[in-house]
N, C-alpha and C positions, 0 to 999 in steps of 0.2 A: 527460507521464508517462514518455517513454521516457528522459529524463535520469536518471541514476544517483544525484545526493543525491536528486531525489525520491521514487524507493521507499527510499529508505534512512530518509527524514526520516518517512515513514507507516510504517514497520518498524516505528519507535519509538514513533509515534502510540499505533501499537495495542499494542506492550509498557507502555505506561502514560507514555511522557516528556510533558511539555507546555511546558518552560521553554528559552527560546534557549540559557541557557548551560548548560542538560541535553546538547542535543543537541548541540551545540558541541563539549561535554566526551565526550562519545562516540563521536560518526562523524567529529570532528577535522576537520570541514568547513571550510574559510575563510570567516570572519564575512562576508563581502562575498557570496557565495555563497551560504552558509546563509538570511541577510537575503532575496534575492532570491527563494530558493525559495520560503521561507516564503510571503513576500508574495504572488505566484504562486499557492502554494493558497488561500491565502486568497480572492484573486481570483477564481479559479475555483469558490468555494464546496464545495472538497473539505475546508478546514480552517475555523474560525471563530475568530476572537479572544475573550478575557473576562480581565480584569484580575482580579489575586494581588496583595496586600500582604503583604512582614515585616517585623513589630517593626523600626520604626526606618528602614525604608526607602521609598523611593517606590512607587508602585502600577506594575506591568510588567504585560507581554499575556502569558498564555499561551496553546498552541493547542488546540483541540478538534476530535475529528472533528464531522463533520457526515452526514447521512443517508447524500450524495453523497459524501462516503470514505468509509465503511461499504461502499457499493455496490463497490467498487475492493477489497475483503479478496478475493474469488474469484481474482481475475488477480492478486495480488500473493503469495497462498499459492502459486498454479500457479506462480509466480516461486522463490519458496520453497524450492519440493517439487524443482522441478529442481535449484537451487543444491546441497541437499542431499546429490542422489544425486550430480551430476559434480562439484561444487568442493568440497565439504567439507574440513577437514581428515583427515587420516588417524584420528584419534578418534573421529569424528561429528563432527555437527551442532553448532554453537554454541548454539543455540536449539532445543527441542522443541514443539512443538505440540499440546497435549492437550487433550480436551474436556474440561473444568470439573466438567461432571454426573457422568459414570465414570471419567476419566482416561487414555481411550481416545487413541492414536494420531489428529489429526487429517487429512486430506490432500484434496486438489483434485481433483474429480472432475466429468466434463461429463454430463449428463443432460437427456435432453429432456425440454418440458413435460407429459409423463405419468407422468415420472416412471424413466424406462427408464436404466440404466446406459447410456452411448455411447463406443463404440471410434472413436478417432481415425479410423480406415479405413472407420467406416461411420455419418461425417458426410457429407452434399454440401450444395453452397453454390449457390443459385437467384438468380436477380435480384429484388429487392426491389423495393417500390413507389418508390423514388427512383432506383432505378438508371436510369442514362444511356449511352449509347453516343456517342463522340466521333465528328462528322462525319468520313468520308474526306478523303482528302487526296488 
């Protein structure tokens, strides 16, 4: 995930692209590159494949999200939301984000499981049930 055509390649997922040479034609990826990522999500079961036929041509994969990219839109809005405020152009945002139902501003927000808005400053991070401590040395 921390590779760069990869959020780029689910940017587009979720703006609606599904066709190689969509993406291609858009994030100007090098096919070799692009190929790989792809494959990669797919592997991972963040993308899924389903063949598109046109008139006259062979049947090609497009991709699809899947539950498990779905799960990945939180961390990649919080990706988003930042770009927006430090990188943007001098205009704005390339892209807006709005809910569908009112047309409200959308943005990335952490909340505990009851629900409670959470300020960076008053997260703390506990040892989990798998956490390990590495032998002394």
């Amino acid at each position: 995930m921390g590779e760069r055509w990869t959020i780029l390649i689910l940017r587009e997922v979720w703006y609606g692209l599904s066709r190689f040479s969509d993406f291609e034609r858009v994030l100007g990826c090098p096919r070799n590159l692009l190929a790989a990522r792809l494959r990669t999500l797919v592997e991972e079961g963040i993308l899924a494949t389903d063949t598109y036929k046109e008139p006259g041509s062979r049947s090609r994969p497009k991709y699809v999200i899947t539950p498990k990219g779905m799960d990945l839109v939180p961390a990649v809005m919080g990706l988003l939301q930042w770009g927006d405020r430090y990188r943007a152009d001098p205009e704005g945002p390339a892209v807006l984000t709005r809910h569908r139902g009112c047309g409200a501003h959308v943005d990335a927000q952490i909340r505990c499981e009851r629900g409670h808005a959470v300020q960076t400053e008053d997260i703390e991070s506990v040892p989990g049930p798998a956490f390990r401590m590495r032998p002394a040395k």
